[in-house]
N, C-alpha and C positions, 0 to 999 in steps of 0.2 A: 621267060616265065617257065615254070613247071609245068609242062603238060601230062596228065593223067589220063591211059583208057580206063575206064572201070573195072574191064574185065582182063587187064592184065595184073592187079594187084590186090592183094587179097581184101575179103570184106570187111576184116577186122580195122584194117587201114585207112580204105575207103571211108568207111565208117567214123570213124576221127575227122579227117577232111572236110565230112557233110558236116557233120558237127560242129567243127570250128569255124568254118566259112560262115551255115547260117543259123544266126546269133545275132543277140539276146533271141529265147522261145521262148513265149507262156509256157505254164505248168498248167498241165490239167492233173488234179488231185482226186484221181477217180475210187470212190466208194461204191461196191458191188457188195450184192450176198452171193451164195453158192445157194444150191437146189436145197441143200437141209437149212439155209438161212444163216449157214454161218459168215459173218461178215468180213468183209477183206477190203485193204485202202492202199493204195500206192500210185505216185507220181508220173506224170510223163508228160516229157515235153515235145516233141511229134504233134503238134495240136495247136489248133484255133479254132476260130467262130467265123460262117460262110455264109450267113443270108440274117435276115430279123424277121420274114415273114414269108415262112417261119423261121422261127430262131433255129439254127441250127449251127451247132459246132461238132468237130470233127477231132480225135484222137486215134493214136495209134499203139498199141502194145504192142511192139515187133516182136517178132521170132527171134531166140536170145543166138546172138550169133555166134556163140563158145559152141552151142550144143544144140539148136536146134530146136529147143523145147517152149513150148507154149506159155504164158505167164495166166496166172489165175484169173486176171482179170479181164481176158479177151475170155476164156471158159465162161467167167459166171456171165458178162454182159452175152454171148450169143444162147447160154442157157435161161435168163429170167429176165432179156429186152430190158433192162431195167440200169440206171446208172446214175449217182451222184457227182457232178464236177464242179470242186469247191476250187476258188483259187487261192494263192499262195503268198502271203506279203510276209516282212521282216520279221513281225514277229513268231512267227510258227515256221522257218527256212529251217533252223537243224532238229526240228522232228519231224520235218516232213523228208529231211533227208534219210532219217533213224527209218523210219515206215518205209525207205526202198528197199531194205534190207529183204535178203529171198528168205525169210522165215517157210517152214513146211505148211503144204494145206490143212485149213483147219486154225491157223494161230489168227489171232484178231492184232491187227496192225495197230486198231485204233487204243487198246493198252500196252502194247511194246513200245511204242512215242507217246504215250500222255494223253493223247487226245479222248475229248469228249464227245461220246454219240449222240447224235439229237437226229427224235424221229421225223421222218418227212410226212409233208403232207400229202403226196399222191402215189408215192412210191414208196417201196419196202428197203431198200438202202438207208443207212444213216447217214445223214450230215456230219459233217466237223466242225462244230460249235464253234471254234477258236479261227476258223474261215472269214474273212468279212464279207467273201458271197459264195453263194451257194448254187448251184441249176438243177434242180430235180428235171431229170429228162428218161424220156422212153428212146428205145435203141430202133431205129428207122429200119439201118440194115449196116451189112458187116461186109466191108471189101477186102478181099484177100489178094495180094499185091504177088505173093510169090509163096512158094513152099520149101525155100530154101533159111537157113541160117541170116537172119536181117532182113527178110522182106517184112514189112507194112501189112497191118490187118486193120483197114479205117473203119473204127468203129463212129457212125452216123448215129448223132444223140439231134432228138428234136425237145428244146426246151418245153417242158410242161410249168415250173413255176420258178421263180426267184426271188431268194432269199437275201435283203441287204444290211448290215450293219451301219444303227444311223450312224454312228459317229467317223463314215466316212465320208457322210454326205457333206454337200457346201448348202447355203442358204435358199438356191432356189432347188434343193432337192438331188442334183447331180452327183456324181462320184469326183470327189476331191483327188485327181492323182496325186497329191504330196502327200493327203490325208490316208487313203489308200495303201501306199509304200508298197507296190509290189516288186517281187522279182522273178529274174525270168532265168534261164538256165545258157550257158555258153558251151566250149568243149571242155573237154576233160573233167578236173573237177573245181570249173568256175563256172562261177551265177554274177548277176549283175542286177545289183538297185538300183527299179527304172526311177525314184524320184531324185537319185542324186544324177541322173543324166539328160534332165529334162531340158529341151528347148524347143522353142517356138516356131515354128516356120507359115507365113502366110497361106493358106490355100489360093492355087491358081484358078480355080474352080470361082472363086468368088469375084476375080476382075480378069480381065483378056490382056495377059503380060504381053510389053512389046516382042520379047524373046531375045536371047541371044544373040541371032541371026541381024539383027536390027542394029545391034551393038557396031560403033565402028572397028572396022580392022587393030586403030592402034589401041583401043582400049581390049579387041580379043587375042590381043596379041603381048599384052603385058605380061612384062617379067615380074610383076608384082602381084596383079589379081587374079585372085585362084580360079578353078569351076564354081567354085560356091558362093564366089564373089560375084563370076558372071551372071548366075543363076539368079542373085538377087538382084543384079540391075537390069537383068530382063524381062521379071517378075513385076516389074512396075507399069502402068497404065498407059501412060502419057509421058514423055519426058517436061521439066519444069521449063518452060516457055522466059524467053529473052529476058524479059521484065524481070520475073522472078530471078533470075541468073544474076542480074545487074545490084539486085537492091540485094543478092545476100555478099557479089562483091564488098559493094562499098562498107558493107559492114564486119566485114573479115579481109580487109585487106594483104591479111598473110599469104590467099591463096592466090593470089594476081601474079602473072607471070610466073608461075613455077616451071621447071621442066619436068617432064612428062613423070620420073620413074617417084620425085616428088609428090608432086599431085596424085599419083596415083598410091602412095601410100598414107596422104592425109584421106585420098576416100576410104582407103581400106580401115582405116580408124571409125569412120563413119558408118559403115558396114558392120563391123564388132559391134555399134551398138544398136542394129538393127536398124539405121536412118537410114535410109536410101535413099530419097528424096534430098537429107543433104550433100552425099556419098553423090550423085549426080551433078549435084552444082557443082559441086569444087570440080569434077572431071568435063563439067562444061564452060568455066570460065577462061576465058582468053586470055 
């Protein structure tokens, strides 16, 4: 493996590395004013959301590491506490790219990319209409990570209201991620649409997997089923009991007597389609 100190290689580099390692980011699409109100918008993906009560999510405008200098929108959010964080789906991705552009202070982001300003309800920042959500939030407080070229300035937004667009909602009300289509930013200059990467994975939170550990040796030791294969037949409750074993036999006789690296890839067929519970018989019939 490559091993990296930090502070042997410059931050420009380093920089890349964080970046490409962690991936997909949220975009947080932060809309500030300056003290005369002049309006300012631009992207960052440095950011998420850290509690619900209160809502609070977290963005960062680093110190630009070419030079040093501050971005207008860490300025206006410690000058007027104040910030809009819309986020970012497919349809609005290259003017919300156009709007990174370091235009001079003073120019409005939201007409060099198209966008439409819509007033908020509790705060003086505008919206971006063309968002499918929106957080008007007041600025908590402002952590400064470093004073060099790339450090972290966390700016701490507590949600005051949000804005939804129905027609991302599904039927009981929720956010449709397919309907949604957001995307998230990776290194260099790729993004990633989370709806075309979407899959499912059970939460273990809602039943007490047997784990891994449980698993026998020659199935943790297959040259066929991956970590992620282990991961879901240890993810399962209870193994399927003799009876059950017996009667899916006789009904699949194909799986009868296979040898090992066999059966273990008819489980792992079963496993693709998320069965586990069949993915186990076959790896338990004698």
């Amino acid at each position: 493996m490559l091993t990296i100190d930090p502070k042997e290689i410059s931050t420009g580099k380093l920089h890349g590395y964080l970046l490409g390692a962690v991936a997909p980011r949220p975009i947080a699409f932060a809309s500030t004013i300056d003290v005369d109100g002049n309006p300012n918008l631009s992207p960052f993906s440095f950011f998420n959301v850290f509690g619900s009560n209160p809502p609070i999510m977290i963005f960062s405008p680093a110190r630009r590491v070419r030079d040093n200098t501050t971005k207008h929108t860490l300025e206006n959010a410690i000058a007027t506490k104040e910030v809009v964080i819309n986020v970012v789906n497919y349809d609005i991705v290259q003017q919300m790219s156009l709007s990174s552009t370091e235009y001079p202070q003073g120019v409005n982001e939201f007409e060099k990319a198209g966008f439409t300003m819509l007033k908020s309800d509790t705060i003086k920042p505008f919206r971006v209409a063309e968002s499918p959500v929106q957080f008007e939030c007041k600025v908590n407080d402002v952590i400064f990570t470093g004073d060099e070229g790339g450090a972290g300035n966390l700016i701490v937004c507590e949600v005051l209201k949000i804005h939804i667009a129905e027609n991302v909602l599904d039927g009981s009300g929720a956010i449709d991620q397919h309907k949604i289509d957001l995307v998230a930013r990776a290194g260099g200059s790729y993004y990633s649409r989370a709806k075309d990467g979407f899959f499912e994975i059970p939460k273990p939170l809602s039943t007490l997997g047997i784990g891994v550990d449980s698993i026998s040796s020659e199935i943790r030791n297959s040259t066929i089923l991956t970590g992620n294969n282990l991961g879901m037949l240890g993810n399962i409750e209870q193994l399927p009991n003799k009876e059950t074993v017996d009667n899916f036999a006789k009904e699949h006789p194909q799986f009868i007597g296979l040898e090992t690296v066999k059966k273990h890839t008819f489980a792992q067929e079963f496993l693709k389609e998320n069965d586990v519970e069949s993915a186990w018989k076959v790896l338990l019939i004698k």
